[in-house]
PyMOL Python script that loads the backbone (N, CA, C, O; Angstrom):
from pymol import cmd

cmd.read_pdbstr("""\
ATOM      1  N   UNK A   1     -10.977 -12.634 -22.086  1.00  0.00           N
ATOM      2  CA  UNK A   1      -9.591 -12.883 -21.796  1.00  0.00           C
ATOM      3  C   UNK A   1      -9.207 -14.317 -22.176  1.00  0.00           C
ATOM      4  O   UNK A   1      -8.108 -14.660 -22.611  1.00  0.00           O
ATOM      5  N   UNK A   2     -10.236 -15.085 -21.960  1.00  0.00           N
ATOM      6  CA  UNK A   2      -9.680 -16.515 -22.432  1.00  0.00           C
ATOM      7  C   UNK A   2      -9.541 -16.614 -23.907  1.00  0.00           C
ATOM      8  O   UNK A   2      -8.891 -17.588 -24.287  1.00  0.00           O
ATOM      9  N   UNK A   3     -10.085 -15.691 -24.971  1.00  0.00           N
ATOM     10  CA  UNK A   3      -9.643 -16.035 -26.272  1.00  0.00           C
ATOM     11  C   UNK A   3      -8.078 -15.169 -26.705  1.00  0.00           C
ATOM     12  O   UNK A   3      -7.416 -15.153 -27.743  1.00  0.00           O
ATOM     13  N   UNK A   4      -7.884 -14.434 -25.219  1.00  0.00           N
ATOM     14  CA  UNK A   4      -6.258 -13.717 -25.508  1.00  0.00           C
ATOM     15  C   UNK A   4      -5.453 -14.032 -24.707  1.00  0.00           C
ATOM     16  O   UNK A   4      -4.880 -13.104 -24.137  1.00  0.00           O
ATOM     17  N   UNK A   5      -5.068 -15.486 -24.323  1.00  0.00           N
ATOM     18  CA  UNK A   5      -4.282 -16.091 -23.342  1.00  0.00           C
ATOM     19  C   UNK A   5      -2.911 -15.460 -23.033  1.00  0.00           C
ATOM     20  O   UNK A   5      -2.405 -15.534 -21.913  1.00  0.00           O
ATOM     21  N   UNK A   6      -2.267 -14.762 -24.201  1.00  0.00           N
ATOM     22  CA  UNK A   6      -1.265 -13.601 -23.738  1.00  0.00           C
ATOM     23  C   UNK A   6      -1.380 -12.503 -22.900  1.00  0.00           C
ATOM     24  O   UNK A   6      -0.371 -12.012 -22.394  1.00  0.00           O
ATOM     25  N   UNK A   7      -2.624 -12.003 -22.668  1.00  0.00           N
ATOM     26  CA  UNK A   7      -2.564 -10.603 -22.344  1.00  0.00           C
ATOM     27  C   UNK A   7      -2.934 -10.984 -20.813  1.00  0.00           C
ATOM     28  O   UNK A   7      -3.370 -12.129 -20.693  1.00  0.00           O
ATOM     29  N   UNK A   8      -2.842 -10.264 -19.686  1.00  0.00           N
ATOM     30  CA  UNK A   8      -2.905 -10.673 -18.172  1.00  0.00           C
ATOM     31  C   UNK A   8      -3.656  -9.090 -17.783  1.00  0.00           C
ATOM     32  O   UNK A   8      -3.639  -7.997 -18.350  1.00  0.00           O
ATOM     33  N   UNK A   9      -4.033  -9.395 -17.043  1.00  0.00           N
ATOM     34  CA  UNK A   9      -4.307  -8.408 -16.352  1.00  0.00           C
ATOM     35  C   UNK A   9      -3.581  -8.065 -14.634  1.00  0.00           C
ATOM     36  O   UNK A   9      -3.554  -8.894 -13.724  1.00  0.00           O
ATOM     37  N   UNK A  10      -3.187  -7.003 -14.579  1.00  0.00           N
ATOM     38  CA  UNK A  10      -2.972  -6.579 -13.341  1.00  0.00           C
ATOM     39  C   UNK A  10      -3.679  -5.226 -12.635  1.00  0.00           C
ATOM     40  O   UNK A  10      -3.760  -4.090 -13.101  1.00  0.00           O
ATOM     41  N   UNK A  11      -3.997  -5.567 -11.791  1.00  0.00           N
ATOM     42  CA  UNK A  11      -4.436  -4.652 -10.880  1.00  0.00           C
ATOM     43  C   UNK A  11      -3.801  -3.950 -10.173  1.00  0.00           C
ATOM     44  O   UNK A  11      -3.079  -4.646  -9.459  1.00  0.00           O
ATOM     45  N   UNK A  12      -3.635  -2.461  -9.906  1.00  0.00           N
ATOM     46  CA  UNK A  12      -2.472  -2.154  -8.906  1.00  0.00           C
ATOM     47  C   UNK A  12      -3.086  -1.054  -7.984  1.00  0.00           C
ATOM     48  O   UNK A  12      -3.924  -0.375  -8.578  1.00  0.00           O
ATOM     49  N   UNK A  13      -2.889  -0.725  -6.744  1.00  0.00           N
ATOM     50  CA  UNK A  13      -3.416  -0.037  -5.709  1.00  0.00           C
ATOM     51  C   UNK A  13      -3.598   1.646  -6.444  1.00  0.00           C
ATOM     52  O   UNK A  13      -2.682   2.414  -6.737  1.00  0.00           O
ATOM     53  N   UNK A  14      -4.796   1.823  -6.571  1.00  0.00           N
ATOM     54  CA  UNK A  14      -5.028   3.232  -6.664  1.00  0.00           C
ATOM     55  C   UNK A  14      -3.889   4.278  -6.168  1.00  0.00           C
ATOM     56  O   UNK A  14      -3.171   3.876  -5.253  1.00  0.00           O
ATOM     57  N   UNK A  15      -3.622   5.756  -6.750  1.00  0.00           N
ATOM     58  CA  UNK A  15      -2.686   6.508  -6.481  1.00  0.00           C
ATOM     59  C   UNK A  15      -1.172   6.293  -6.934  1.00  0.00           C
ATOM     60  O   UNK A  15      -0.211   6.920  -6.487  1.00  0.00           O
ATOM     61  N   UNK A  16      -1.122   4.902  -8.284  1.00  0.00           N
ATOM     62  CA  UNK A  16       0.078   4.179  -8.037  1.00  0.00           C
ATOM     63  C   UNK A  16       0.810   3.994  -9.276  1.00  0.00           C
ATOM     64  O   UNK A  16       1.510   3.056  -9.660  1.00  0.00           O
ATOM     65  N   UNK A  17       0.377   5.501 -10.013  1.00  0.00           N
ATOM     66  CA  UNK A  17       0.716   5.678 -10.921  1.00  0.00           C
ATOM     67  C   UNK A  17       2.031   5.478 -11.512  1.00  0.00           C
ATOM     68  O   UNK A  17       2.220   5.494 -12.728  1.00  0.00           O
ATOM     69  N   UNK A  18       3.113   5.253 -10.469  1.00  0.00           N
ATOM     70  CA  UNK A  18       4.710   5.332 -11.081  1.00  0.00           C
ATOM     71  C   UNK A  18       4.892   3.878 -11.452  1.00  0.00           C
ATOM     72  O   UNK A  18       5.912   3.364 -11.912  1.00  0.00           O
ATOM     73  N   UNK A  19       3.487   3.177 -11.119  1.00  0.00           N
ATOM     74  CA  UNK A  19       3.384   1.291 -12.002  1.00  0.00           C
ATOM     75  C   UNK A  19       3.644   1.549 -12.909  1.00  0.00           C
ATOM     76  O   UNK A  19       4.765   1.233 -13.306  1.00  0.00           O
ATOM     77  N   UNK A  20       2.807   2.223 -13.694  1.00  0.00           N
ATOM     78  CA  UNK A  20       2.079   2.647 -15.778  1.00  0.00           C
ATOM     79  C   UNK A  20       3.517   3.264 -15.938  1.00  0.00           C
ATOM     80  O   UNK A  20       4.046   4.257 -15.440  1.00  0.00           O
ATOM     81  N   UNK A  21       4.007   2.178 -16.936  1.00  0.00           N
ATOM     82  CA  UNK A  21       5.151   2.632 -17.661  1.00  0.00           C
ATOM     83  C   UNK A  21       5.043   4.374 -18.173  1.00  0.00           C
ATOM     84  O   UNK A  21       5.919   5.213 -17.960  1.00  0.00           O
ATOM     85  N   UNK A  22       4.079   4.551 -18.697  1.00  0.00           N
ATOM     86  CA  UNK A  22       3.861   5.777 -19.451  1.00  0.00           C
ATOM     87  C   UNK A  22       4.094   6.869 -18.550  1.00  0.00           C
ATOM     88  O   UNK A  22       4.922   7.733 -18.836  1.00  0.00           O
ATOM     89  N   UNK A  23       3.319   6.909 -17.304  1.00  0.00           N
ATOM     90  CA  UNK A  23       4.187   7.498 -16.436  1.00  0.00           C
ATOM     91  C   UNK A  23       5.600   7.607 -16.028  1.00  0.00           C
ATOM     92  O   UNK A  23       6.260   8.629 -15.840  1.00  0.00           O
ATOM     93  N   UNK A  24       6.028   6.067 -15.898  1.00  0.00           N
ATOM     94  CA  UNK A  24       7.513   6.144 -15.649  1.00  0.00           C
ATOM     95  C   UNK A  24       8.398   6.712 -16.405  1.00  0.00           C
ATOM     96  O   UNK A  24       9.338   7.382 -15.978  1.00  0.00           O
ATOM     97  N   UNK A  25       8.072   6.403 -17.980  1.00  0.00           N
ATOM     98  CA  UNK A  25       8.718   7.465 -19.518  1.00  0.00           C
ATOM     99  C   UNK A  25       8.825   9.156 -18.579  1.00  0.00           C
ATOM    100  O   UNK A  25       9.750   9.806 -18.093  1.00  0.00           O
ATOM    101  N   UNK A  26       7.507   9.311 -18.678  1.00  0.00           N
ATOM    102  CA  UNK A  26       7.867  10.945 -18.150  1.00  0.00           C
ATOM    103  C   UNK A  26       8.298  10.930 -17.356  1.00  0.00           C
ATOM    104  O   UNK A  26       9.300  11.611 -17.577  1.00  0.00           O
ATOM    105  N   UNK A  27       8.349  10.510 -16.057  1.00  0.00           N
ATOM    106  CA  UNK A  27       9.460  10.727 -14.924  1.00  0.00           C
ATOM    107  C   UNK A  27      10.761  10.651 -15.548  1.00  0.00           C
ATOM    108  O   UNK A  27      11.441  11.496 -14.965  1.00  0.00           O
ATOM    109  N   UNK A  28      11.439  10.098 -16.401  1.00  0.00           N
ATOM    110  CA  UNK A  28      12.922   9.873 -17.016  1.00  0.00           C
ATOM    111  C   UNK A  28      12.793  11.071 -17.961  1.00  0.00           C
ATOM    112  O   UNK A  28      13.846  11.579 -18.347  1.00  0.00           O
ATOM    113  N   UNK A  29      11.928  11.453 -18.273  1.00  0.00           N
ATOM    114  CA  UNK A  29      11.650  12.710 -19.083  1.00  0.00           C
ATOM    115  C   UNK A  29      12.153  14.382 -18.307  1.00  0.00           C
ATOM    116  O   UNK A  29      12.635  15.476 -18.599  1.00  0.00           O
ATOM    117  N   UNK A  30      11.670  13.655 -17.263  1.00  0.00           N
ATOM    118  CA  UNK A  30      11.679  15.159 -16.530  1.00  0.00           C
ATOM    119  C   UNK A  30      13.092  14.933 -16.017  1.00  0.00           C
ATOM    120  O   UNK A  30      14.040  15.615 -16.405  1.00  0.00           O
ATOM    121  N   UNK A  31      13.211  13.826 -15.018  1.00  0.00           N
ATOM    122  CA  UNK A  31      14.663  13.914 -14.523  1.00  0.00           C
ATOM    123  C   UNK A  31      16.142  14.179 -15.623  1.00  0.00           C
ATOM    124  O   UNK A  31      17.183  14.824 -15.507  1.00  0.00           O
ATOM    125  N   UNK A  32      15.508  13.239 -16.753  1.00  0.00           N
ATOM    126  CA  UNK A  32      17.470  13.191 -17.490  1.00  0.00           C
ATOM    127  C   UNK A  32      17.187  14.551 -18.331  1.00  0.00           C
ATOM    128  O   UNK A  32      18.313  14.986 -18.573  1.00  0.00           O
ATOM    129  N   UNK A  33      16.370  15.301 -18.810  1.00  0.00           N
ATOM    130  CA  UNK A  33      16.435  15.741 -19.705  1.00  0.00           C
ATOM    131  C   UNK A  33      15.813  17.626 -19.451  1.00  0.00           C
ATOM    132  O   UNK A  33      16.326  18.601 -20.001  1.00  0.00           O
ATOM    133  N   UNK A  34      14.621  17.656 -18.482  1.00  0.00           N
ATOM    134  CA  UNK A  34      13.866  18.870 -17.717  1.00  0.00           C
ATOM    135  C   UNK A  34      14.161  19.258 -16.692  1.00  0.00           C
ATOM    136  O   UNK A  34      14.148  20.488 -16.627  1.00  0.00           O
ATOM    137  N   UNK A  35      14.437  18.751 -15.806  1.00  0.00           N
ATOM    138  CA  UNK A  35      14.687  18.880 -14.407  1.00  0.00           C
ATOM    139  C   UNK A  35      15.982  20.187 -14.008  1.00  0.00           C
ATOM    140  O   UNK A  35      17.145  20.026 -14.377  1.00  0.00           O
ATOM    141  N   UNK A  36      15.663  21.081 -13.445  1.00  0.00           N
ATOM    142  CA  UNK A  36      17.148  22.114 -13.736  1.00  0.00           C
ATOM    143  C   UNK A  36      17.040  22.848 -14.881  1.00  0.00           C
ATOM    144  O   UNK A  36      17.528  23.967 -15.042  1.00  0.00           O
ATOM    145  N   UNK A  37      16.409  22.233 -15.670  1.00  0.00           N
ATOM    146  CA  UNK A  37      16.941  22.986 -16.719  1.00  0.00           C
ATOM    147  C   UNK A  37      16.183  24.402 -16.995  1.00  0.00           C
ATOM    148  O   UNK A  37      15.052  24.729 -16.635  1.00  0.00           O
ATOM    149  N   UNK A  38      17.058  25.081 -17.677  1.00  0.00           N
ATOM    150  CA  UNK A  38      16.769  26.504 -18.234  1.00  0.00           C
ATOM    151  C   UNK A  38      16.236  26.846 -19.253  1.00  0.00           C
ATOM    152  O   UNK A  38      17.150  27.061 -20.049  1.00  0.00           O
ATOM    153  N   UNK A  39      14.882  27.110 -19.920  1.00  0.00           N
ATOM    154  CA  UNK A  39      14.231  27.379 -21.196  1.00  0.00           C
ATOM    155  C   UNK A  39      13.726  28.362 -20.907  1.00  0.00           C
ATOM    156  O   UNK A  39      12.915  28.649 -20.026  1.00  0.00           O
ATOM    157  N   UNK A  40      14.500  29.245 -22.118  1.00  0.00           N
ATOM    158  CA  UNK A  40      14.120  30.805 -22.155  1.00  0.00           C
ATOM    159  C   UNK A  40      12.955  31.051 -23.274  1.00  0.00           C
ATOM    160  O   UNK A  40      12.529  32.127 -23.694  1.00  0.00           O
ATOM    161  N   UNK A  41      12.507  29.489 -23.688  1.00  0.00           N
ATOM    162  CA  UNK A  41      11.384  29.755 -24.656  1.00  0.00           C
ATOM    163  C   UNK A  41      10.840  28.642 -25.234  1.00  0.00           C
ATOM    164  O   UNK A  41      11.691  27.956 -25.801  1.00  0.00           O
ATOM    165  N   UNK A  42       9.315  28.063 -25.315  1.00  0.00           N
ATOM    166  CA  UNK A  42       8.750  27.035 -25.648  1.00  0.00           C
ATOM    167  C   UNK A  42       9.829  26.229 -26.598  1.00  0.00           C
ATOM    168  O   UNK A  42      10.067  25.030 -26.456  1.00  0.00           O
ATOM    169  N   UNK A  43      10.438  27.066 -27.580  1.00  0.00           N
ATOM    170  CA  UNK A  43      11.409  26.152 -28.635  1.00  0.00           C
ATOM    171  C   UNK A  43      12.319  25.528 -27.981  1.00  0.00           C
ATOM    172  O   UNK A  43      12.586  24.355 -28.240  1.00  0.00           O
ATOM    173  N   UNK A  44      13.102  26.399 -26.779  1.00  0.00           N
ATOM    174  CA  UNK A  44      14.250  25.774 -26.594  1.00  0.00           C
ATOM    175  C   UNK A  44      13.101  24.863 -25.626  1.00  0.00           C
ATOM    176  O   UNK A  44      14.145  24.427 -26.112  1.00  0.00           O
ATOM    177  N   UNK A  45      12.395  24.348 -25.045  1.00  0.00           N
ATOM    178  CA  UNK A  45      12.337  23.378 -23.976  1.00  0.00           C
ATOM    179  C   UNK A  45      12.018  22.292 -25.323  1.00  0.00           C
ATOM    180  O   UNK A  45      12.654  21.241 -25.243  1.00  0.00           O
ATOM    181  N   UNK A  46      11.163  22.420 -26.474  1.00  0.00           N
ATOM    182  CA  UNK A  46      10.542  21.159 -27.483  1.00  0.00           C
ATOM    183  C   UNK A  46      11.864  20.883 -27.703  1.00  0.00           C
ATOM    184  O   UNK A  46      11.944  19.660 -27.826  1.00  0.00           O
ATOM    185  N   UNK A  47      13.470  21.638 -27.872  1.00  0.00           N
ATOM    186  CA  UNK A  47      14.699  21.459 -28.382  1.00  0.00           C
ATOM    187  C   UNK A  47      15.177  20.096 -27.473  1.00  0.00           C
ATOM    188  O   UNK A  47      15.565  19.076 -28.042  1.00  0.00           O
ATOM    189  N   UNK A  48      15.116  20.185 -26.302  1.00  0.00           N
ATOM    190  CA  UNK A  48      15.497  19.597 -25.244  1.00  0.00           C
ATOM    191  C   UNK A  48      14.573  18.205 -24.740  1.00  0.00           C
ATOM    192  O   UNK A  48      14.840  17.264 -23.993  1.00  0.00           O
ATOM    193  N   UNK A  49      13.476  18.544 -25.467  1.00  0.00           N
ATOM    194  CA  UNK A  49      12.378  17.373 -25.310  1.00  0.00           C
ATOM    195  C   UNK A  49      12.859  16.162 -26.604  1.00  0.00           C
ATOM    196  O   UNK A  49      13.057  14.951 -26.503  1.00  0.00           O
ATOM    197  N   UNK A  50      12.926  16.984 -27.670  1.00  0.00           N
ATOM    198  CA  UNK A  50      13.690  16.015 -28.840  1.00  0.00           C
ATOM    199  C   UNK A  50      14.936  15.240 -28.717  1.00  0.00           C
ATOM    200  O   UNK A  50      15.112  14.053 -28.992  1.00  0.00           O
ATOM    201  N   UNK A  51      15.791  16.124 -28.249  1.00  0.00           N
ATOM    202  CA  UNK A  51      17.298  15.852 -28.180  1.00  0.00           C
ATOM    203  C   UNK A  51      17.317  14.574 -26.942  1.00  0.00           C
ATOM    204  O   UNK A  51      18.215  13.733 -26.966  1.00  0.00           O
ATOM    205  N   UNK A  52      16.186  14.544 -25.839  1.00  0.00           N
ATOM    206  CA  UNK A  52      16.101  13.437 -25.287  1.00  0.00           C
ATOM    207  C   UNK A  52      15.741  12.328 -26.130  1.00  0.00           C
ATOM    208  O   UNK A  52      16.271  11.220 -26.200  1.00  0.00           O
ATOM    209  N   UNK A  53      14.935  12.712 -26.644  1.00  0.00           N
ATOM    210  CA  UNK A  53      13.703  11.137 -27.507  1.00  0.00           C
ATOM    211  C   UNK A  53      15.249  10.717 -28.846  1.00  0.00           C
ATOM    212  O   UNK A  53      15.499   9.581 -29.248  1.00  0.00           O
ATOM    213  N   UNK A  54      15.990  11.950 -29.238  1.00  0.00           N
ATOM    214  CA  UNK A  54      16.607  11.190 -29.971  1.00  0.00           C
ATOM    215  C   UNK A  54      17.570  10.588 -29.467  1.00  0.00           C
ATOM    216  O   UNK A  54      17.909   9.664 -30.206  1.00  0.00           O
ATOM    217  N   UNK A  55      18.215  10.666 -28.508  1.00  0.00           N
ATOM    218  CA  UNK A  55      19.424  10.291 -27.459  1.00  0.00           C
ATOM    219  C   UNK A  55      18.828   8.656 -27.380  1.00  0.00           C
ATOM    220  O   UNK A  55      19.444   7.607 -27.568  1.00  0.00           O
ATOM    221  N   UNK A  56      17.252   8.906 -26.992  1.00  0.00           N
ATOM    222  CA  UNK A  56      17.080   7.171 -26.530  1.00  0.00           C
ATOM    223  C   UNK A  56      16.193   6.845 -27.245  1.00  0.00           C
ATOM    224  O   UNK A  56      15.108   6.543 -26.747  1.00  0.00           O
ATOM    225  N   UNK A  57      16.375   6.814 -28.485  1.00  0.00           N
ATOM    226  CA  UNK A  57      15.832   5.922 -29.581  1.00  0.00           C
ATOM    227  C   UNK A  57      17.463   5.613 -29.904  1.00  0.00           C
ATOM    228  O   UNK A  57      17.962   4.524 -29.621  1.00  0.00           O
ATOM    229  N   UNK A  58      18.060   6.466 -30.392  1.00  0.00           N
ATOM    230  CA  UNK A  58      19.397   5.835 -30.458  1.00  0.00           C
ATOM    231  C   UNK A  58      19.866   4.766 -29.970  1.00  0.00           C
ATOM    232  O   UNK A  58      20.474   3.930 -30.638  1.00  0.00           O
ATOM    233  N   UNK A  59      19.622   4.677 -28.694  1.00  0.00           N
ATOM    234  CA  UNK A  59      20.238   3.486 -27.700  1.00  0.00           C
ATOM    235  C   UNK A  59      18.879   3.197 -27.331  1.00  0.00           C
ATOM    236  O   UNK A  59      18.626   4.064 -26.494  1.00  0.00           O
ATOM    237  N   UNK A  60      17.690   2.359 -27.497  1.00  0.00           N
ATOM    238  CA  UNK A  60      16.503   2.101 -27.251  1.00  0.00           C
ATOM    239  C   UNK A  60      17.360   0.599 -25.730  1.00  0.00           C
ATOM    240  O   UNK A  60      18.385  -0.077 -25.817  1.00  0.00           O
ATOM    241  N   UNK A  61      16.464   0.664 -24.763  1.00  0.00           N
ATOM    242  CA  UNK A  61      16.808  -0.176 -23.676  1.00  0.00           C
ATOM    243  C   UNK A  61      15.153  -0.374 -23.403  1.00  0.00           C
ATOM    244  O   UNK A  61      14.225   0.375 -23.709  1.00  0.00           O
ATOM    245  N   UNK A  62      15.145  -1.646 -22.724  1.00  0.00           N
ATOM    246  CA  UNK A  62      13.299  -2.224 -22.511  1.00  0.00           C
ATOM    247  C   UNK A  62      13.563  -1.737 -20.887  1.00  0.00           C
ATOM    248  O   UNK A  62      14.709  -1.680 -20.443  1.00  0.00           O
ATOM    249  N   UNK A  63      12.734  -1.497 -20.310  1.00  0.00           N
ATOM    250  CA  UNK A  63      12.198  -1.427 -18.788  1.00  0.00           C
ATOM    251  C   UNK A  63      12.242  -2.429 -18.236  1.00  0.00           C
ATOM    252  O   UNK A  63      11.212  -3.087 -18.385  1.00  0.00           O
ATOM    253  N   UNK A  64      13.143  -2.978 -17.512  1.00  0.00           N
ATOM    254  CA  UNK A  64      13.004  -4.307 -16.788  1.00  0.00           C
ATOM    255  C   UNK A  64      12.959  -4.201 -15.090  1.00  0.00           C
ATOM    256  O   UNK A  64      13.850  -3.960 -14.275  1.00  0.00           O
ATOM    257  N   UNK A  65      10.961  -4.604 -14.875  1.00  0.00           N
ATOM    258  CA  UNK A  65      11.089  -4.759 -13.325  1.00  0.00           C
ATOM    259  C   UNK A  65      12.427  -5.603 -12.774  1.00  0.00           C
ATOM    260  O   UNK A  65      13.076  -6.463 -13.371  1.00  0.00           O
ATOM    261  N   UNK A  66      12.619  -5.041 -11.381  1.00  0.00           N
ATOM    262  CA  UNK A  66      13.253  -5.825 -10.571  1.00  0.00           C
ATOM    263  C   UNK A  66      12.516  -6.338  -9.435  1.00  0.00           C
ATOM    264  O   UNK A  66      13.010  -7.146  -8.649  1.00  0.00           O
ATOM    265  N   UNK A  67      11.240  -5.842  -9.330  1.00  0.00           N
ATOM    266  CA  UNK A  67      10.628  -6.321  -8.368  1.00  0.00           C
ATOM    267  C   UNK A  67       9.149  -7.139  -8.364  1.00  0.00           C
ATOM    268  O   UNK A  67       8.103  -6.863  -8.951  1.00  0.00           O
ATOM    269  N   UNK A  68       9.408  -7.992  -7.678  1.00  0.00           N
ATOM    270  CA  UNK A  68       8.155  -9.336  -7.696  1.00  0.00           C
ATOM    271  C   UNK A  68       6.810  -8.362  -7.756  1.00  0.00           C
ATOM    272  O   UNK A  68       6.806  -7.136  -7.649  1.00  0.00           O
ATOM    273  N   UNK A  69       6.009  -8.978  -7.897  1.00  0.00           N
ATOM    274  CA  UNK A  69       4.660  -8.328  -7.388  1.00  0.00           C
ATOM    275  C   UNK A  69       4.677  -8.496  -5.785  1.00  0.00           C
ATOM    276  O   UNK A  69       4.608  -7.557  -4.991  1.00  0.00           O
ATOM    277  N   UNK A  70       4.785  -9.903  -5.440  1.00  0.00           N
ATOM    278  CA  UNK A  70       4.829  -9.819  -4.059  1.00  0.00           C
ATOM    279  C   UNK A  70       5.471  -9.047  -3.252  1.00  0.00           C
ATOM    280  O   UNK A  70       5.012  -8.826  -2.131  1.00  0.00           O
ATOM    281  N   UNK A  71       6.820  -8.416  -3.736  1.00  0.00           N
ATOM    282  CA  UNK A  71       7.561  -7.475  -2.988  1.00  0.00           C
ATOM    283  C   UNK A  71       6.963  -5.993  -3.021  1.00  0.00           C
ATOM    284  O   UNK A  71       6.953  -5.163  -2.112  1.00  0.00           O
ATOM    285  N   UNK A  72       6.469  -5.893  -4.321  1.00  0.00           N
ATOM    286  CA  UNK A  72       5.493  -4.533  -4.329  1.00  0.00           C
ATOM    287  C   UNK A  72       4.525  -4.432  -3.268  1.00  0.00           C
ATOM    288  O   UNK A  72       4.495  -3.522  -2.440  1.00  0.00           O
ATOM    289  N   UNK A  73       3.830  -5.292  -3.323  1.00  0.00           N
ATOM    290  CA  UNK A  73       2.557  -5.668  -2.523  1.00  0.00           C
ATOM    291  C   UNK A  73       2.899  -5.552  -1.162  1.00  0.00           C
ATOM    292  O   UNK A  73       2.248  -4.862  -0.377  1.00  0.00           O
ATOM    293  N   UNK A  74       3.906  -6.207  -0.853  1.00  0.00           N
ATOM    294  CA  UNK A  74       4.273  -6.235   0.469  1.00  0.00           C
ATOM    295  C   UNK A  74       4.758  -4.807   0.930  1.00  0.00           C
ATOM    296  O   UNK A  74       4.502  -4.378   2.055  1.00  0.00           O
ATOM    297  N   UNK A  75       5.573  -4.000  -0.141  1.00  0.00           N
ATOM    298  CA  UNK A  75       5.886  -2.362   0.537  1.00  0.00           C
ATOM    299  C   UNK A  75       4.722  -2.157   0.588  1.00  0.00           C
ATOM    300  O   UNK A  75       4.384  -1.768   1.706  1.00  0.00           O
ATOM    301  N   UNK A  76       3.488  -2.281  -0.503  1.00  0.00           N
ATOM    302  CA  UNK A  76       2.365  -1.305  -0.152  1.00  0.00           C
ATOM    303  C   UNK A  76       1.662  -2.109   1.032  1.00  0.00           C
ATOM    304  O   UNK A  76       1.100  -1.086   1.422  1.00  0.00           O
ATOM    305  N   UNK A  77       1.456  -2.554   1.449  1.00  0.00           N
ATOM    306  CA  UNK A  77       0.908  -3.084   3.379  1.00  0.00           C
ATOM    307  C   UNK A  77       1.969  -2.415   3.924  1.00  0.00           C
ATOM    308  O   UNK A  77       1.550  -1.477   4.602  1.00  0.00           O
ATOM    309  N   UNK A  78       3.428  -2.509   3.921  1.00  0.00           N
ATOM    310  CA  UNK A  78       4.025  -1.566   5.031  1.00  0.00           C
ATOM    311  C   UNK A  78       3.815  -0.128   5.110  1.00  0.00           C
ATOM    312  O   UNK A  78       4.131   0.565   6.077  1.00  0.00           O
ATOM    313  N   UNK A  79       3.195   0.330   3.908  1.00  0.00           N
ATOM    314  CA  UNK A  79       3.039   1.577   3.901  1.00  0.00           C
ATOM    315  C   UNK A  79       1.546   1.548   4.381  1.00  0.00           C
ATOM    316  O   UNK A  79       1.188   2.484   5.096  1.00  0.00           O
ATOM    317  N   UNK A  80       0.923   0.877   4.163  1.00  0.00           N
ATOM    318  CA  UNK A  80      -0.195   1.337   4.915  1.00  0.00           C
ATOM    319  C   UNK A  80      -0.431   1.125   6.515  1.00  0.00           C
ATOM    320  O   UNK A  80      -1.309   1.661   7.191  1.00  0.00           O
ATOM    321  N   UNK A  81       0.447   0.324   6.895  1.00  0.00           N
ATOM    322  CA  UNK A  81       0.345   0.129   8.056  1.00  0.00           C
ATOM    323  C   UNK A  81       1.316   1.333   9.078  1.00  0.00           C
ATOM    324  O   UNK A  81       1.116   1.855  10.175  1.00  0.00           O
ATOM    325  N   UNK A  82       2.294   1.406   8.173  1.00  0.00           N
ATOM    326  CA  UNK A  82       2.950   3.247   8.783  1.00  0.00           C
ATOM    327  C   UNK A  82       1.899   4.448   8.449  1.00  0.00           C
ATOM    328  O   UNK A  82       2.108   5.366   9.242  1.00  0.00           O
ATOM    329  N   UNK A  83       1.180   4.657   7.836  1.00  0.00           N
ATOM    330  CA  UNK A  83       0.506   5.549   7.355  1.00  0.00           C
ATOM    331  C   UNK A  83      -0.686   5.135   8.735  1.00  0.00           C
ATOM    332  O   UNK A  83      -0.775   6.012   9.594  1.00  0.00           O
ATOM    333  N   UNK A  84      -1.392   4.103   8.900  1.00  0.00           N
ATOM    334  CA  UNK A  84      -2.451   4.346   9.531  1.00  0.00           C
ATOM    335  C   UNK A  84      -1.549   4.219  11.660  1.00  0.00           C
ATOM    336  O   UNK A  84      -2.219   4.387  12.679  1.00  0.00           O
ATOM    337  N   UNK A  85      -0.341   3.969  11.641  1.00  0.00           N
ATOM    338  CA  UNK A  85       0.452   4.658  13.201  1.00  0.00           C
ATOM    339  C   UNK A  85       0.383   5.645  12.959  1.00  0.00           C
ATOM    340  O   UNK A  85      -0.129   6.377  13.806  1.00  0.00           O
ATOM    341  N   UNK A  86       0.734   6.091  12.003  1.00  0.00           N
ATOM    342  CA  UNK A  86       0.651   8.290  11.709  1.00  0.00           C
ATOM    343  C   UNK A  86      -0.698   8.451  12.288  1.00  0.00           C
ATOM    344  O   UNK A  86      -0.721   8.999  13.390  1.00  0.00           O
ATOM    345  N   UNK A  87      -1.809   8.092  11.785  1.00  0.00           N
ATOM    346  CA  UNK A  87      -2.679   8.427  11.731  1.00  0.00           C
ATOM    347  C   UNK A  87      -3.449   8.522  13.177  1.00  0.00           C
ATOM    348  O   UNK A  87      -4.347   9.320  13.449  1.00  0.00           O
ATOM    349  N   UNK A  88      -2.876   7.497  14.063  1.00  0.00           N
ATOM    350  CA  UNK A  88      -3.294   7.100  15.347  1.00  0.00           C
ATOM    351  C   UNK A  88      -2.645   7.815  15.780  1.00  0.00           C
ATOM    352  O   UNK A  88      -3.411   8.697  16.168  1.00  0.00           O
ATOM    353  N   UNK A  89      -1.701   8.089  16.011  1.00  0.00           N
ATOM    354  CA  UNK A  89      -0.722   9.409  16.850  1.00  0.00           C
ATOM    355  C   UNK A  89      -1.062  10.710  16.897  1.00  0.00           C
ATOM    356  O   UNK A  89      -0.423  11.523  17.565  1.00  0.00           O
ATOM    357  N   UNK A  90      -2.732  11.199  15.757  1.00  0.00           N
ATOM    358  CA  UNK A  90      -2.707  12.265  15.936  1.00  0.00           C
ATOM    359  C   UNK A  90      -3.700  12.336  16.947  1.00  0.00           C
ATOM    360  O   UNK A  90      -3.993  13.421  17.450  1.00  0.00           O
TER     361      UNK A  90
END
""", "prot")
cmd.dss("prot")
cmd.show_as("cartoon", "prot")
cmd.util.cbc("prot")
cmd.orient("prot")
């Protein structure tokens, strides 16, 4: 890492997949474009898979967090700390 002073590494809590952009792509995949929708046949859903990718290459926009790491970090301790009162209550 020290001969690639650009690249960083982050670590993020296991299970926490909606971090990895690539995940997040498909979630916007499914919601704007799958979600509801009606395919009466592999073509029409690849129809609907395209017609997204070309919609937003058209208008290409970057992913911009809004949130610190520290603010991440900090929901995930509140969530674990609600998760383990659940857990004591049973």
């Amino acid at each position: 890492m020290a001969k690639h002073p650009r690249f960083h590494l982050h670590f993020i809590p296991t299970f926490s997949s909606w971090l990895n952009l690539v995940e997040r792509w498909f979630w916007d995949l499914t919601e704007k474009a799958l979600h509801r929708g009606v395919f009466h046949s592999v073509n029409e859903l690849i129809t609907a898979i395209e017609d997204y990718l070309k919609a937003t290459n058209d208008n290409p926009k970057p992913f911009i967090w809004t949130a610190t790491a520290e603010q991440i970090l900090a929901k995930v301790a509140r969530g674990r700390v609600t998760l383990q009162q659940a857990k004591n209550q049973l």
